[in-house]
C-alpha positions, 0 to 999 in steps of 0.5 A: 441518607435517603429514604425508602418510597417503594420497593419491587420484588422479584423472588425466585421460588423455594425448592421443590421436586425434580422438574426436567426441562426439554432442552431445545424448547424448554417444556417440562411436566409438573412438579410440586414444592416441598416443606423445606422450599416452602419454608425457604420462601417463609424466611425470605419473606420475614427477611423482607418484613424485617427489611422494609416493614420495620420501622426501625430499618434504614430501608423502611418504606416510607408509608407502608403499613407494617402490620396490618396489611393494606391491599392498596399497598400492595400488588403481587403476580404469580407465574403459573406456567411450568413450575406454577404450583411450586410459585404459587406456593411459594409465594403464599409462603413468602406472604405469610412470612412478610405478613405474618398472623395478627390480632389486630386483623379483627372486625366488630359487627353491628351487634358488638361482637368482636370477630378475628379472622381464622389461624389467629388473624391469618392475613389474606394477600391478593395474589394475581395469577399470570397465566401463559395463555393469557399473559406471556410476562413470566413466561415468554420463552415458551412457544417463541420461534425467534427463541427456539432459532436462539437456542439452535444458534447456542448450540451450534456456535463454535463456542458451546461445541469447545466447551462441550468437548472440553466438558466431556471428561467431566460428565462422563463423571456424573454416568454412576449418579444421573442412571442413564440420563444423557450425559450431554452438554445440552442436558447440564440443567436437567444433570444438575437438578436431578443431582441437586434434587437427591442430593437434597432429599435421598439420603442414601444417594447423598451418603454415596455422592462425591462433593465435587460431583454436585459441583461441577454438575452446578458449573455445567449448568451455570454455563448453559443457562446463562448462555440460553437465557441471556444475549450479547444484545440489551434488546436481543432475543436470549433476553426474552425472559427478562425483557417481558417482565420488566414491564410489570417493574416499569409499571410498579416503579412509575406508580411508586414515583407519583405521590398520589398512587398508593402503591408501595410494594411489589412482589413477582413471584417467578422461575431462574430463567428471568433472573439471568435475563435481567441482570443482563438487560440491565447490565449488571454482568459488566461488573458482576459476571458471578451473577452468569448464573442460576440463583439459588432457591428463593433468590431476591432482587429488590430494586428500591426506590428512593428519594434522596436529600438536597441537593439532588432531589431526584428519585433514584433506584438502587438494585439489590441481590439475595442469593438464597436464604443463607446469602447476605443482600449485596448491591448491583450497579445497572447500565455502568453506574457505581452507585444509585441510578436515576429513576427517569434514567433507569425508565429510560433505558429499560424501556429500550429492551421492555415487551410491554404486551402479548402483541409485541412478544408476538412480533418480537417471537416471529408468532403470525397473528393467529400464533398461540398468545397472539390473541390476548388483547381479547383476554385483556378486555375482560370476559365479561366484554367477550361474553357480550359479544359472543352473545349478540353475535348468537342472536344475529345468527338466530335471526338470519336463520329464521328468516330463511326456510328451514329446508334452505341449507345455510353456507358460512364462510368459515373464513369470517369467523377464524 
């Protein structure tokens, strides 16, 4: 037996409109979640309530409070680029879900009156934003050359070029069902989520579709997903996706592994793309390669840490996967192990791959210093810093020019300033 002392989260978000995705640079416009997506992240968070807040499951988390929310306990990032509406949605969903409304969320104020808070005793979560801008650890593939180079190289290897006179057949299949979508292997994402998207939400469009149509549209895209967002190397660029937010994981866990932090719970909310990236970078493909694939709408992995009994008192990790609400939790195995895997180990061997901060995504991308993303370390040190600055260099300025004559004309070398 072993006992539960912390648990991170990553969960992919629940169904949502159309979001058709540059193929070679992987942009896409805006889109919006659904009642039936959200709904979707809502059930997994009450499966994760049932699975780690009850008492009475054999993964409880040693500690945490079950039903009244401690904020200390827990910590939650949201990926607001691309899809951010829809995560950002999802994720509320997901919270409300794992902490749902109670009567005891009460306050009494100095004059006795007893005050619930409003929906009856709806639960506030912190959630943190991360925003590409500012924070590239849910959005790393964007805007990266080393990664577009990735792309190109897939697209160009003999492989992709077999495998997509081999495909021909198949996607000339879909002409009737995508009306006029480019019927190309580069294009397998956008074919299967607009068939996927109708298939789900038209009803006259799902009466006509022949099943196996939706099908080997989801193999197509399975197959051009994984080989854009994953790598033949750990540490290598397809990895991007994954290697940028293990940062945020290593943290959580090192916390979780000191006694004297109260973190208990991680949530990342995100997209598919570090998914793939993730089971990649840890290996798990070796001995699952089902999971070379897109996860299904709100997807988990919960990789749990746990404390185990004599004689081996070492904190160990074991990793688990949901495949979507209708799915069964299995457990994944990372770096060749066939079981629970230490803690300093996991640590160990995932910082191998990991981009800790804006300024190394940038060296790993091939982004010059003034790259798009390269400047966040100034977002990093608060605006409030930035506000400072910017002011004491407004008076400098004043100053220097009243010094001078109002006639004089004053030359500034852009150069000192950009």
């Amino acid at each position: 037996m072993s006992t539960v002392l912390g648990t991170v989260v990553i969960a992919r978000h629940g169904d949502r409109l159309l979001f058709p995705e540059d193929p070679y640079t992987y942009k896409g416009p805006s889109t919006e979640s659904t009642p039936f997506g959200q709904s979707e992240s809502h059930q997994l968070g009450s499966t994760l309530r049932s699975l780690y807040l009850n008492p009475a499951s054999a993964s409880h988390i040693s500690g945490i409070s079950h039903d009244l929310v401690n904020t200390k306990q827990i910590r939650v990032y949201a990926k607001n680029g691309g899809e951010g509406n829809v995560v950002f949605d999802s994720v509320i969903a997901l919270l409300q879900g794992m902490f749902p409304p109670t009567e005891r969320n009460v306050l009494t104020l100095a004059d006795g009156t007893t005050v619930m808070a409003p929906l009856g005793g709806y639960q506030y979560v912190p959630v943190e934003t991360v925003e590409p801008e500012n924070d590239r650890s849910l959005e790393s593939w964007i805007d990266c050359p080393a990664f577009k180079q990735h792309i190109q190289k897939f697209y160009k290897s003999d492989e992709f070029k077999r495998k997509a006179e081999e495909s021909k057949p198949i996607l000339d299949t879909f002409k009737d069902y995508v009306f006029g979508r480019s019927l190309t292997l580069e294009n397998a994402w956008n074919l299967y989520d607009y068939i996927n998207t109708q298939l789900t939400y038209n009803q006259t469009y799902a009466f006509r579709l022949p099943p196996h149509i939706v099908d080997n549209a989801r193999s197509l895209a399975n197959y051009h997903e994984n080989g854009i967002f994953s790598d033949k190397e750990s540490s290598g660029i397809g990895n991007i996706a994954g290697r940028t937010m293990l940062h945020l994981v290593l943290d959580a866990l090192e916390r979780m592994g000191f006694e004297e932090n109260p973190l208990k719970f991680s949530l990342i909310e995100t997209t598919y793309q570090p998914f793939i990236s993730f089971f990649h970078e840890v290996e798990a493909v070796q001995e699952n390669p089902a999971l070379k694939a897109i996860p299904n709408f709100a997807s988990a992995i919960a990789i749990e840490l746990r404390k185990t009994t004599p004689p081996d008192i070492r904190p160990m990790i074991r990793l688990r996967f949901k495949n979507g609400t209708q799915a069964e939790w299995e457990t994944l195995h990372a770096y060749g192990h066939r079981g629970d895997i230490p803690l300093t180990e996991f640590i160990y061997r995932a910082k191998g791959g990991a981009v800790f901060n804006n300024k190394h995504w940038a060296q790993v991308c091939g982004v010059s210093g003034n790259g798009k993303g390269a400047h966040t370390y100034v977002a990093h040190c608060g605006f409030g810093t930035l506000a400072v600055f910017l002011l004491c260099c407004m008076v400098w300025f004043v100053k220097r020019r009243s010094s001078r004559q109002r006639a004089a004309a004053v030359q500034v070398d852009e150069k000192a300033y950009f």
